[in-house]
LUMRODO-47962 format. One line per field, with one value per residue: residue number from 1; x, z, y of N, C-alpha, C, CB in turn. Coordinates in Angstrom, 2 decimals, m for minus. Each point is the difference from the previous one (the first is absolute). Glycine has a CB too. Example, Ala and Ser with C-alpha at 12.3 -4.5 7.8 and 13.67 -1.06 7.14 Angstrom:
<recs>
nr	[1  2] .
n.xx	[13.19  1.54] .
n.zz	[7.80  m1.97] .
n.yy	[m5.69  2.22] .
ca.xx	[m0.89  0.82] .
ca.zz	[0.00  0.06] .
ca.yy	[1.19  1.19] .
c.xx	[0.90  m0.77] .
c.zz	[0.00  0.73] .
c.yy	[1.20  1.09] .
cb.xx	[m1.89  1.18] .
cb.zz	[1.25  m2.15] .
cb.yy	[m1.17  m0.63] .
</recs>
This chain:
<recs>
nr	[1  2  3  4  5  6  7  8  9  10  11  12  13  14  15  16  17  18  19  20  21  22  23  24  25  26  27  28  29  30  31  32  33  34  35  36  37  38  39  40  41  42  43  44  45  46  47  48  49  50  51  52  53  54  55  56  57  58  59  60  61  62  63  64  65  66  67  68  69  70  71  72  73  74  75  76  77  78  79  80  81  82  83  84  85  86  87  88] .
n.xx	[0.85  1.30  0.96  m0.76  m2.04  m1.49  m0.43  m0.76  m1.77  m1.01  0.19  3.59  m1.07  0.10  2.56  0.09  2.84  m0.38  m0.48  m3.58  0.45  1.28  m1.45  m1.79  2.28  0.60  m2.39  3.02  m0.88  m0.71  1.27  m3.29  3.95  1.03  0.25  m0.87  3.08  m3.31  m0.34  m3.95  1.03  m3.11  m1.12  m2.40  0.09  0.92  0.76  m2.22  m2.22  m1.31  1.06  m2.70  0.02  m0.06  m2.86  m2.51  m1.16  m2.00  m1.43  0.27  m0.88  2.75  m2.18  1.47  m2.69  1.55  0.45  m2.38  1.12  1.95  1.35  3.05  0.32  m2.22  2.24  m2.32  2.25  3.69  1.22  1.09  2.81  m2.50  2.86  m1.09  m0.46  m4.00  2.75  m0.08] .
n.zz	[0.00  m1.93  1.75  m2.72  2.74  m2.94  0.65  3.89  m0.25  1.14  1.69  0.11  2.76  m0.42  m0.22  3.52  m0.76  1.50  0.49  m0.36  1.78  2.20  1.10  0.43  2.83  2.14  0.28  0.10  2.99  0.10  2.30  0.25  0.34  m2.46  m0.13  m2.79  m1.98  0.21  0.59  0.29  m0.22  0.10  m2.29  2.13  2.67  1.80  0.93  0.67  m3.39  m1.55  m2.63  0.20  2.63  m3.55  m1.59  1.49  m1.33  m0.84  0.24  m3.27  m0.89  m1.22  m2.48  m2.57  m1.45  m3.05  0.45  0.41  2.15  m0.57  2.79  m2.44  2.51  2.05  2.40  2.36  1.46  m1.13  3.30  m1.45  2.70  0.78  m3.14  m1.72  m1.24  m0.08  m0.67  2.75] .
n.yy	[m1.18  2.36  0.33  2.76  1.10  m0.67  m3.19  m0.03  m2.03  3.20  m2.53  0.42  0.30  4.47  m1.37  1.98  1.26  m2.28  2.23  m0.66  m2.70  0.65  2.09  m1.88  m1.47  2.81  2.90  1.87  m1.47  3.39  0.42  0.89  1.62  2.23  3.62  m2.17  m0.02  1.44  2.51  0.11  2.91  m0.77  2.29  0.41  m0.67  1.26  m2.18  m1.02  0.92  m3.06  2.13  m0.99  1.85  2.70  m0.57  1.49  m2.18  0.78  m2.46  1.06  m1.63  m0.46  1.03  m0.69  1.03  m1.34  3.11  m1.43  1.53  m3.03  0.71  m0.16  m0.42  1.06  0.20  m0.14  0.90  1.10  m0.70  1.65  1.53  1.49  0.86  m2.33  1.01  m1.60  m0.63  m1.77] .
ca.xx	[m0.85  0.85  m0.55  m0.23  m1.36  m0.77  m0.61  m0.10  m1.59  m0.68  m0.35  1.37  0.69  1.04  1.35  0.78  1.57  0.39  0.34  m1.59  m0.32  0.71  m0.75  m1.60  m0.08  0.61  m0.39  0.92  m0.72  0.47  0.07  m1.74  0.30  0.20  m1.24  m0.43  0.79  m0.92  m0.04  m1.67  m0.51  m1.08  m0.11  m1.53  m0.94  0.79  0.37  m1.26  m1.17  m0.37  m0.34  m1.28  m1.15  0.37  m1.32  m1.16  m0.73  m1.60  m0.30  m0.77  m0.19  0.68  m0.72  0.02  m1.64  0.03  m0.71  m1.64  m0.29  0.00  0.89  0.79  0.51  m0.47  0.42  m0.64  0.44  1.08  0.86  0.93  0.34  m1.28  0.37  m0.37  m0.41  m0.85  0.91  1.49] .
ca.zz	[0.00  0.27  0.86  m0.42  0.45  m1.17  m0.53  1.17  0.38  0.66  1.36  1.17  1.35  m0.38  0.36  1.09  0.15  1.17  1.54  0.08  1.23  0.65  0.68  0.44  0.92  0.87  0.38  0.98  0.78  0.33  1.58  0.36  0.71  m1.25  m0.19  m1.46  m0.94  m0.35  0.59  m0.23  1.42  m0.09  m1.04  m0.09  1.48  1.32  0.59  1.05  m0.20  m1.31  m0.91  m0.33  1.32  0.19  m1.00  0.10  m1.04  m0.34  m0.80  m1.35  m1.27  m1.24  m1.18  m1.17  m0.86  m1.88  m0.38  0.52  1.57  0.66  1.27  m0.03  1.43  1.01  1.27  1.10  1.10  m0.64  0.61  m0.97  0.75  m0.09  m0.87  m2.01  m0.54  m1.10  m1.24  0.28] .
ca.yy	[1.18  1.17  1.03  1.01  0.33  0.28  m1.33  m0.84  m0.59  0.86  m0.86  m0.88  0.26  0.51  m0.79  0.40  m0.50  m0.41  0.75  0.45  m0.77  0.04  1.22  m0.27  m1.01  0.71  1.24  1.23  0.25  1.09  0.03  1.14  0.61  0.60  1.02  0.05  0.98  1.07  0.86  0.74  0.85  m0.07  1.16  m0.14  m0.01  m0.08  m1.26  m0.89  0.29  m0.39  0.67  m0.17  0.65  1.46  0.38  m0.60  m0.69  m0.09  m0.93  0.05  m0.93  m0.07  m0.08  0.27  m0.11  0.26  0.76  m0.34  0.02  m1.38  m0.51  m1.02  m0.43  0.06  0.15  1.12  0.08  0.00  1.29  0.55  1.36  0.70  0.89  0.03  0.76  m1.34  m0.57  m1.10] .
c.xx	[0.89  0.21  0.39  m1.59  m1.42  m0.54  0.15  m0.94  m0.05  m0.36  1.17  0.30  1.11  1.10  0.85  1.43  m0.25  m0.27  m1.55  m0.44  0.03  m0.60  m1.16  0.37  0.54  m0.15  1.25  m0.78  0.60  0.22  m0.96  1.13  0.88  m0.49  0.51  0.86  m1.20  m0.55  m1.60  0.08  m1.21  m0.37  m1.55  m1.14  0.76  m0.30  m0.61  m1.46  m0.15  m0.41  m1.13  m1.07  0.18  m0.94  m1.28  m0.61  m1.00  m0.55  m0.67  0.43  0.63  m0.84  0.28  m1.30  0.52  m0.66  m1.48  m0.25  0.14  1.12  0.63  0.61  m0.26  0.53  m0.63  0.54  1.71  0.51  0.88  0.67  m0.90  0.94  0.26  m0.65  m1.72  0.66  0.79  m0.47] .
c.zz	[0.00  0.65  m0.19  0.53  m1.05  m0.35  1.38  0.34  1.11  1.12  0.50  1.07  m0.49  0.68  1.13  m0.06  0.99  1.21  0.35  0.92  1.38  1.01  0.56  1.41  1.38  m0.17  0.99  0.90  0.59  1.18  0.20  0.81  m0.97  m0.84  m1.71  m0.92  m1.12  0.31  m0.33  0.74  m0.23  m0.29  0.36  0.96  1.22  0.81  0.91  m0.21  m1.34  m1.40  m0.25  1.09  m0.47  m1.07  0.38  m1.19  m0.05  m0.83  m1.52  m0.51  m1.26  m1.25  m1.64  m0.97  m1.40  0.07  m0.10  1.24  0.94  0.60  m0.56  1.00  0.88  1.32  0.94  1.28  0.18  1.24  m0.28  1.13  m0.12  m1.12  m1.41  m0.80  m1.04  m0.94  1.09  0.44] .
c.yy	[1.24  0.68  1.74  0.20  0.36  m1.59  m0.72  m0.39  0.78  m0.81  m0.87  1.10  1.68  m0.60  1.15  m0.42  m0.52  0.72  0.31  m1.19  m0.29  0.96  m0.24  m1.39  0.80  1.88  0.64  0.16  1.86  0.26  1.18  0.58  1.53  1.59  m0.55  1.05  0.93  0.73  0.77  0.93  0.49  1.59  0.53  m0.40  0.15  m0.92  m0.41  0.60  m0.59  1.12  m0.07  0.55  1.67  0.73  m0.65  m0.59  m0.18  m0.99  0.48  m0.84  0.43  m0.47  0.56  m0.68  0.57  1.32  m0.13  m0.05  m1.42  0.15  m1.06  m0.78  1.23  m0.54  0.76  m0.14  m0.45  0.39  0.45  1.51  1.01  1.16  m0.54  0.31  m1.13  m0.63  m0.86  m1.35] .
cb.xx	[m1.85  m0.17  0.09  1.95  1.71  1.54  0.72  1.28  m0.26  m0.71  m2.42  1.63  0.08  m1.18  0.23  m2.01  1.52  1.42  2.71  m0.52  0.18  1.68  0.86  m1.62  0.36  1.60  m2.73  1.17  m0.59  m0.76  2.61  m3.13  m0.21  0.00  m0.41  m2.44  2.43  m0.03  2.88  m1.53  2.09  m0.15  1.77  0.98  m1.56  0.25  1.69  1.79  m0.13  m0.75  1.67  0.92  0.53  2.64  1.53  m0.17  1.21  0.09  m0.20  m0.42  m2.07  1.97  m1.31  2.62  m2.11  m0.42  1.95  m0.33  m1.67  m1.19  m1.40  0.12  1.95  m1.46  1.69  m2.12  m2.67  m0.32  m0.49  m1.72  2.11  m1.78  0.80  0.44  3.24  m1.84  0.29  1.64] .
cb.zz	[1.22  m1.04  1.57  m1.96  1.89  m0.94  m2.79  0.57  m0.76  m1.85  m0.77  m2.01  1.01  m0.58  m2.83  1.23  m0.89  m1.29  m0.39  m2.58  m1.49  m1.60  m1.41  m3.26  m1.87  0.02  m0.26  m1.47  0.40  m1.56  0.52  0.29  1.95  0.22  2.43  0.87  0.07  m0.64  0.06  m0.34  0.71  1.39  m2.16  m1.79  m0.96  m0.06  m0.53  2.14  1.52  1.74  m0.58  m1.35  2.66  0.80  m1.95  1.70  m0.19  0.19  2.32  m0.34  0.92  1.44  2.07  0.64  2.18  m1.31  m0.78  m1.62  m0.80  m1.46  1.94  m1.56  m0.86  m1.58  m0.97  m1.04  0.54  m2.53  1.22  m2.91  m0.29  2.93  1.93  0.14  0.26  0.00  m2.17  0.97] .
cb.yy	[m1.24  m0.09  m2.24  m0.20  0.84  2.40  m0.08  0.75  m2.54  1.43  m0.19  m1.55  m3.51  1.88  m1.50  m0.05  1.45  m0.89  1.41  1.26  m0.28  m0.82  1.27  0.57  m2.17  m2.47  m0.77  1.37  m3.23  0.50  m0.92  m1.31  m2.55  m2.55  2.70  m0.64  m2.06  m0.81  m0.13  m1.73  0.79  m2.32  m1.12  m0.38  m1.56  1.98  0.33  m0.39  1.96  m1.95  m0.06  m1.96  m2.04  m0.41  0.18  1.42  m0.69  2.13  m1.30  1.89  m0.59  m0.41  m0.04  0.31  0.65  m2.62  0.34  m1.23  1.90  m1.45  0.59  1.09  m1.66  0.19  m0.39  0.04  m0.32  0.38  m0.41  m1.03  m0.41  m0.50  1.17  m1.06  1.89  1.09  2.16  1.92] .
</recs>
């Protein structure tokens, strides 16, 4: 079989190097103790308060209608942030 990805049977096993194998069988462990080399700083919320508790919300109905006025879909009682807008 070839293994050019264009002509390769679609339903075989794929083939893996060694080392790839290797890795998966044996994972890097990490030490939790360790600080993180990656660095976030928080932008948008704050810390020990849920975001979703900070907006309010209302219930409505979601609807869309043809131009004949027929009801294509229909959602009621939606809850959504109260500053959206009907489009959104």
């Amino acid at each position: 079989m070839s293994n050019n990805p264009i002509t390769r049977d679609l339903f075989s096993e794929p083939e893996f190097p060694n080392e790839v194998m290797d890795e998966l069988d044996h994972p890097i462990k990490m030490d939790s103790k360790k600080e993180s080399p990656l660095k976030l700083n928080r932008k948008f919320t704050k810390q020990n308060i849920n975001p979703l508790e900070v907006i309010e919300y209302e219930r409505r109905t979601s609807r869309i209608e043809e131009t004949s006025r027929k009801i294509v879909f229909e959602m009621k009682n939606v809850e959504v942030p109260k500053t959206w807008s009907q489009l959104a």
